[in-house]
C-alpha positions in Angstrom: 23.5 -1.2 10.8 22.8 0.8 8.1 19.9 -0.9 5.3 21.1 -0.2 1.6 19.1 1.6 -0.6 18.4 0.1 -4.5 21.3 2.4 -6.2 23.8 1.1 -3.5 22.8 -2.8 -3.6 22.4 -2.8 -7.9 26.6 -1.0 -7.6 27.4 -3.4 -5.1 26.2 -5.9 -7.1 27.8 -4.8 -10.8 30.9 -4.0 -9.2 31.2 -7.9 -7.9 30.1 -9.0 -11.7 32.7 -6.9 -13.0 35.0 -8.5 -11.0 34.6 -12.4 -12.5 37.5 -12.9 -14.9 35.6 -14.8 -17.7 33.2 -12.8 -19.9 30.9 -15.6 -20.9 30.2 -16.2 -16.7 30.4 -12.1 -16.5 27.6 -12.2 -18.9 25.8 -15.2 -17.6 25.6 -13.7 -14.2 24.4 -10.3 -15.7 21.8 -12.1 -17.5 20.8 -13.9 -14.3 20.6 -10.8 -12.2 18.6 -8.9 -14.8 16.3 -12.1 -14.7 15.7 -12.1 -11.0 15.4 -8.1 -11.0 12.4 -8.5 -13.6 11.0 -11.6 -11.7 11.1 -9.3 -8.2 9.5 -6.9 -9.7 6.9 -8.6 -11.5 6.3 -10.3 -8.0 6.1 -7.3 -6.3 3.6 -5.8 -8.6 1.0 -8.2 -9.0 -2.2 -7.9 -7.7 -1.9 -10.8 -5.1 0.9 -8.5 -3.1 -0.4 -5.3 -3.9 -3.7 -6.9 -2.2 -2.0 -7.7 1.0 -0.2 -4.9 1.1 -3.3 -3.1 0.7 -4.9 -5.2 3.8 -1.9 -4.4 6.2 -2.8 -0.6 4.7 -6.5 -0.8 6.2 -5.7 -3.0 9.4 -3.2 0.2 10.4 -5.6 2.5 9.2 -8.7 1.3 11.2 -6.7 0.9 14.3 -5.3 4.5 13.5 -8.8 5.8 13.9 -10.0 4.0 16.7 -7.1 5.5 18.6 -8.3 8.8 17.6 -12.1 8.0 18.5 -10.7 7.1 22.1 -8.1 10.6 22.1 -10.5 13.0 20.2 -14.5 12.1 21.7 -15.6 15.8 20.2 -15.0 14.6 16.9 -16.7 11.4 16.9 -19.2 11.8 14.5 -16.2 13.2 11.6 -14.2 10.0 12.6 -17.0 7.7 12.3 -17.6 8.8 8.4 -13.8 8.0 7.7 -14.5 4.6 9.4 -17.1 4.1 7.1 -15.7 5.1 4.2 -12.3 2.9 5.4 -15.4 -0.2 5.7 -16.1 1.1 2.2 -12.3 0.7 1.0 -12.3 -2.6 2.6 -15.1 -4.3 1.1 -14.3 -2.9 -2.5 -10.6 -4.8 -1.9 -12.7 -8.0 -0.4 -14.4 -7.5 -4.6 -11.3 -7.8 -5.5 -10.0 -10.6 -3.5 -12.6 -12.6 -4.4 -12.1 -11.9 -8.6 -8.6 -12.9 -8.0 -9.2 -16.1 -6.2 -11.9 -16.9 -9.3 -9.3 -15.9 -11.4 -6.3 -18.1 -9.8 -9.1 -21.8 -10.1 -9.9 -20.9 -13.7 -6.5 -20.8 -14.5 -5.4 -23.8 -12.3 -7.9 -26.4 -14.3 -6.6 -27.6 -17.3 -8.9 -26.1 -20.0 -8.8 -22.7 -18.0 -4.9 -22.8 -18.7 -5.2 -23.4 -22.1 -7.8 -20.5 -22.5 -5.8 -18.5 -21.0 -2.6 -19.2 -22.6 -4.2 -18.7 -26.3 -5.5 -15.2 -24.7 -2.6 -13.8 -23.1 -3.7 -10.1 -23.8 -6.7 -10.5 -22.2 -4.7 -11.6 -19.1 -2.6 -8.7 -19.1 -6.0 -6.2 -19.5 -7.3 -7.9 -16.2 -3.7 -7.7 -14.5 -3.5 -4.1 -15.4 -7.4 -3.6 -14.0 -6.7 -5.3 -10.8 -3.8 -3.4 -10.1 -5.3 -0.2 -10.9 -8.5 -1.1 -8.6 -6.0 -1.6 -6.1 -4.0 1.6 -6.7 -7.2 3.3 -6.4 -7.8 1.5 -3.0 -4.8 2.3 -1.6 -5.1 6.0 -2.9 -8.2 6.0 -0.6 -7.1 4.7 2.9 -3.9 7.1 2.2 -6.7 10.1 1.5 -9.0 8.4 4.5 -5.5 9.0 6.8 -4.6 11.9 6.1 -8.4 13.0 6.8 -8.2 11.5 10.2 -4.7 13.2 10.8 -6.5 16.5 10.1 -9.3 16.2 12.6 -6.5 15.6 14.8 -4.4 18.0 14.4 -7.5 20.6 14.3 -8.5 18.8 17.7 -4.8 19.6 18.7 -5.1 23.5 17.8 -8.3 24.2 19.2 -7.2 22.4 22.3 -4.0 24.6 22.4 -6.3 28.0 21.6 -8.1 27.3 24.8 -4.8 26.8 26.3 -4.2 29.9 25.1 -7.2 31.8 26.0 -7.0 30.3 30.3 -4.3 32.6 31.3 -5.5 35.9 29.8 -9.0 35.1 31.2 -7.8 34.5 34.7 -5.9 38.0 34.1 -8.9 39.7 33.0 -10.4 38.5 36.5 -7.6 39.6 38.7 
């Protein structure tokens, strides 16, 4: 079966409001879609999910290049720097792990709420930080990939020169 994309599911979804009969539940329901849309997406944004997203990132990533340390010995040496800068990546987001976690038990005490709640910009300042810390992060395992799939694919052309090169110097023999 087929997934739905956004476009399809949010037609779906106004085409069933504009169905109900009554305009004040029409509207209701409107008003409660829109509310769990922003709440979704506030969810999906924040730095908590964007952090784990982030790990699952590095976990495929590391693995990623330990495959190609085991296919690719020649290149050891160029793999072994993006490992280290992926160990890089993955401390930086441990930094940030740890800020949020000393974030979440101020705000969990009950003065730390009410500081917070008279200072709600500077909450959103340190939201947006966060999140662009991780942004950054997740910019550099995608950068960190796409180096490792070019040693590859190098690897993978040089192999197929030599390929290449085997039956024209067995002719040059003959």
């Amino acid at each position: 079966m087929k997934t739905l994309t956004y476009e399809q599911l949010a037609s779906i979804l106004l085409a069933v409001i504009a169905l109900i009969p009554s305009r004040a539940v029409r509207y209701t329901a409107l008003g409660l879609l829109l509310a769990a849309v922003i709440l979704c997406k506030i969810r999906l944004q924040s730095p908590s999910m964007q952090l784990s997203q982030l790990a699952v990132s590095l976990n495929h990533t590391e693995e990623y290049i330990r495959e190609a340390m085991v296919e690719v010995p020649r290149s050891y040496s160029r793999l072994a720097d993006q490992m280290r800068r992926l160990y890089d990546v993955t401390n930086t987001a441990s930094c940030i792990k740890r800020r949020i976690l000393r974030s979440e038990t101020k705000a969990s005490s009950w003065k730390g709420f009410r500081s917070l709640s008279t200072d709600i910009r500077e909450c959103i300042t340190r939201f947006r930080s966060l999140s662009n810390e991780i942004g950054e992060c997740i910019r550099c395992v995608k950068n960190i990939r796409t180096a490792v799939e070019l040693i590859l694919e190098a690897e993978h052309q040089r192999r197929l020169a030599s390929d290449l090169m085997e039956p024209q110097s067995a002719l040059a023999v003959v």
